[in-house]
Structure formats: structure tokens, C-alpha cells
N, C-alpha and C positions, 0 to 999 in steps of 0.2 A: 878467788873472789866469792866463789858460791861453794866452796868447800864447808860442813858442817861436821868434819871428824871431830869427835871429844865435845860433841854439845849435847844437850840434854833438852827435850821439849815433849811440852807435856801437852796433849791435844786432847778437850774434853767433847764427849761428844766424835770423839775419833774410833768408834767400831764400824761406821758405815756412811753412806753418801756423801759429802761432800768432806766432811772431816777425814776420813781414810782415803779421801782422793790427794788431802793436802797430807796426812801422815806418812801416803807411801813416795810423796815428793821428797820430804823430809829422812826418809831413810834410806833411798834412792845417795841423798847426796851425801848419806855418812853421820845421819843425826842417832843418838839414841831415843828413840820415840815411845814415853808413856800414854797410852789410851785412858781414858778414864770415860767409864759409864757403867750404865745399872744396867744390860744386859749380857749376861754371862758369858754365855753361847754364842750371839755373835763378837764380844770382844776377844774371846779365843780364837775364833777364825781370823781374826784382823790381826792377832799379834804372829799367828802362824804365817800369814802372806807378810810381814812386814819381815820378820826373821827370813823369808825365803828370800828379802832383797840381801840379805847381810847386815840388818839392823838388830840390836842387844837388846828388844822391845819387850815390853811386857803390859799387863791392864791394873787396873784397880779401879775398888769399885768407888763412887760416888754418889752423893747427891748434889749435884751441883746449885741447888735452889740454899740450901742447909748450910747457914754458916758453920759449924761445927765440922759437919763431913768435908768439907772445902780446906777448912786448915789441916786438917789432918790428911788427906788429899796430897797438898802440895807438901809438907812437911814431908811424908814418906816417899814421895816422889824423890825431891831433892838429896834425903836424908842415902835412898836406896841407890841414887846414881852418884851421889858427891857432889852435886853442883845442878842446878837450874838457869837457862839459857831462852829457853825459847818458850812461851805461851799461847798458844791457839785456843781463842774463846770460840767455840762453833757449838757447843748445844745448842739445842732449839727446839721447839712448838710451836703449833699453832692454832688458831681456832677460827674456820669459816664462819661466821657471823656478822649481819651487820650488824651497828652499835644498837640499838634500838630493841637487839633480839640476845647482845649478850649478856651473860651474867657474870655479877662481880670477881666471882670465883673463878668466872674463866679468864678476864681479865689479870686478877693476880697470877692465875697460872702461866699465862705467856710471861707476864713484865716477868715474873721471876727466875723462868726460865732461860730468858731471852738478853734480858739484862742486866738483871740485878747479879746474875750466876757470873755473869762478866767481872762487876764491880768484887762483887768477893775475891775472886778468881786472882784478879789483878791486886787488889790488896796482900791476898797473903802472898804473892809471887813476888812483890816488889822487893822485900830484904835478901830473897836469896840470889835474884839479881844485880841486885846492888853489891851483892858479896861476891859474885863472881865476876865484877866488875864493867857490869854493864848487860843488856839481855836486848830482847825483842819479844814484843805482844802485839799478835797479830789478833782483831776483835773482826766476827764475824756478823757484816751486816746483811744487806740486800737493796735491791734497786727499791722496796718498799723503803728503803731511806729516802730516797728522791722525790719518789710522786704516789700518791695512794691508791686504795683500791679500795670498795665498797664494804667486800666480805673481810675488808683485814685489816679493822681499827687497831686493835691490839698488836696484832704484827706489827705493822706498821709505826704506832709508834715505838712498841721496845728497837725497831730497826733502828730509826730515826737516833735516840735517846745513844745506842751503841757511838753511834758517828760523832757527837756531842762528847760522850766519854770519852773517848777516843781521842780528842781532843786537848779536852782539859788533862788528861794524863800524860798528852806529849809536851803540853806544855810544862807541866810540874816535873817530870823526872826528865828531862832534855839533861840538864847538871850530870845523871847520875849514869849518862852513857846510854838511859834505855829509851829506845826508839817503839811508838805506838801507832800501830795503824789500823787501817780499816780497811777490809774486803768486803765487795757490794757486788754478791752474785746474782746473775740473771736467772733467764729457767733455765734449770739445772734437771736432769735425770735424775733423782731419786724417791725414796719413801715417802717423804714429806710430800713433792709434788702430784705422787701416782695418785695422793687424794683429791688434788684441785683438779687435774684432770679430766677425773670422776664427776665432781662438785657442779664444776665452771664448763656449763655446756658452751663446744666448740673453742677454748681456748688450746689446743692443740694445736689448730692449724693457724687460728690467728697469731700467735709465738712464731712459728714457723714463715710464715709471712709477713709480721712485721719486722723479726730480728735481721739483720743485715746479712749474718754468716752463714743464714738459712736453716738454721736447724735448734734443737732446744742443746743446751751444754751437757759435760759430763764431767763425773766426779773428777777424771782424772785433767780434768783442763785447770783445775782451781793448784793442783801441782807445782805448776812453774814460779806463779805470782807468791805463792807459800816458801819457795827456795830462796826467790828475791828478798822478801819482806823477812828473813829468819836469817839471814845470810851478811858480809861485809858488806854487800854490793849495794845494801842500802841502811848505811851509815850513816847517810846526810839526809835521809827520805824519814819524815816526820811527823803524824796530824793528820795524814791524807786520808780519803775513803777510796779508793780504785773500783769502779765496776769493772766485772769478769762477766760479760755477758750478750758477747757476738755481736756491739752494738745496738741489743736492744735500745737501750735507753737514749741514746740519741736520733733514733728513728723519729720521723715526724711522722 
């Protein structure tokens, strides 16, 4: 049921933090897993730890903002393995600002980042899915999908805008066997958050207090939910957003 021998999944954004928490789930269960991102060095070290599960993994490079670089992306992806199966939308940016203090540029930088990089993503993945007779597209949100936060207009809504995709796409290819969901992680241990950290005095310990499971997450927790959603085991599973995030978000 969560066997992934002979499938192919391409996880952008997969050399590090949460995206290599979800790729080494994925090669853990027998997936061939493509990394895709612009740096070099650490996508090497991702595809070395991911080979040392027993995975036939390799990177390339992208821009995932770049419609151009995005089809050719998955074209070589699919062309290089024989078939495309699995999608993981996890790039990401961000930019601490309130709305008041951001500029437009940084705005286009997240949306494009964050979600527009989705929408292509899914676009050019859709036919080779479809040809291998059905797939899975797992889009990476966050609990900034649910409730917002001062310093993270822009996150927040390319998060928000992810869930909404997310949506309309399970709706439109349900027909074609391919199943779309959404992952809504809490705080997570990585790169991205070591700066709010910094940023957002005393949100450390307020995380750590508010969250139920007591502690902030780790890449490797986002693993499990990645084998489900990429897996048989969720066939019938559709539309959905899932938060991964110790209970944060239902804490009062």
C-alpha cells in the first residue's frame, strides 16, 4: 500500500529542509527521487544521502519561478527516468515585512516563488501523468494558509493561493487518476525559519509553548505524510490541506 518501487518523483526545492525531509521519505519507500534546485553543492550532498537509502536519485538544475526552465525541468526529469509519477511543490521564500514596509519586487518574489513555481510545475507535470496513467502532486503550504501573521503578507498569501490551487486542480484532473493535495507545515527546523527566529524576538519559546507536541518539527517528520500522499494509500484522498505541525494550529 505505501510501496513506491518503479515510481519517479520529482521534488523541487528537495536539496534541503523540509523538501529532503519529504525526498528521503520517498526513497526510503523505493521511489526514484529527482531534486531539482539552483544550488549545486548542496543538491549533491542530497542526492548522495538519498542514494545511500538505495534510491537511483539524481538533481537538476532549475529555476523554478522561469516558465522555460520548469518545462524543461520536467521533460528531462520524466524523459531521464521513463515515466513521472510523483510531484512535490516545496520551493520556497520569504520575506519578513509588513505590507506597508514591502516592495513590489519582493512581493513578486515570493508569489513567484511560492506559487506561481507550483502552477507551472503542475502544468508541465500534468501530460506525463496522465501518460503514466495517473500520478500524485503533493503542493507545499503552511499553517500561514490558515491564520496570518503581521511580518508575512506575501507568505501568506502565496500559502493561502497554494491551498486554493490545490483545489481547483483536484478538482479538474480527479478523471485523470491524478490525486492533489496540500501539506501545511508548522515550525519546522530549518534554513528558512533559523531567520524568523533571529527576526521574531522570542518566538522560540512561544512555538514551543503554544504547540501541543512541545517542541518546534523536523524535516524529517514531513516524511511519513509525503509516503501517504505519493503512495496507493491515498487514492481516494483529494483537495485536502493537512497540517504537520504538533498541533500548533489548533491550540487556543
Amino acid at each position: 500500500m505505501f510501496n513506491l518501487e518503479d515510481k519517479t518523483a520529482l521534488v523541487t526545492g528537495g536539496n534541503g529542509g523540509i523538501g529532503l525531509g519529504m525526498a528521503r521519505g520517498l526513497a526510503q519507500a523505493g521511489a526514484r527521487v529527482v531534486i531539482a534546485a539552483r544550488n549545486s553543492e548542496k543538491s549533491t550532498a542530497a542526492v548522495e544521502a538519498l542514494r545511500a537509502l538505495g534510491s537511483d536519485s539524481f538533481a537538476l538544475a532549475a529555476d523554478v519561478s522561469d516558465e522555460a526552465s520548469v518545462q524543461r525541468l520536467v521533460d528531462e526529469a520524466a524523459e531521464r527516468c521513463g515515466r513521472l509519477d510523483i510531484l512535490v511543490n516545496n520551493a520556497g521564500t520569504t520575506v519578513r515585512k509588513p505590507v506597508d514596509q514591502l516592495a513590489l519586487s519582493e512581493w513578486h518574489q515570493v508569489m513567484d516563488t511560492n506559487l506561481t513555481s507550483a502552477f507551472l510545475c503542475c502544468r508541465a507535470a500534468y501530460p506525463h501523468l496522465r501518460k503514466a496513467g495517473g500520478g500524485k502532486i503533493i503542493n507545499i503550504g503552511s499553517m500561514m494558509s490558515i491564520f496570518g501573521a503581521p511580518y508575512a503578507p506575501a507568505y501568506g498569501a502565496s500559502k493561502g493561493g497554494i491551498v486554493q490551487l490545490t483545489r481547483a486542480m483536484a478538482a479538474s484532473w480527479a478523471p485523470d487518476n491524478i490525486q492533489v493535495n496540500a501539506v501545511l507545515p508548522g515550525w519546522i527546523r530549518t534554513e528558512l525559519t533559523d531567520g524568523a527566529r533571529v527576526q521574531v524576538q522570542g518566538l522560540e519559546d512561544r512555538v514551543n509553548t503554544r504547540t501541543p507536541a512541545g517542541r518546534w518539527g523536523r524535516p524529517e517528520d514531513l516524511a511519513g505524510i509525503a509516503v501517504f500522499l505519493a503512495s496507493p494509500a491515498s487514492d481516494f484522498v483529494t483537495g485536502t490541506a493537512i497540517p504537520v505541525d504538533g498541533g500548533y494550529s489548533i491550540a487556543a
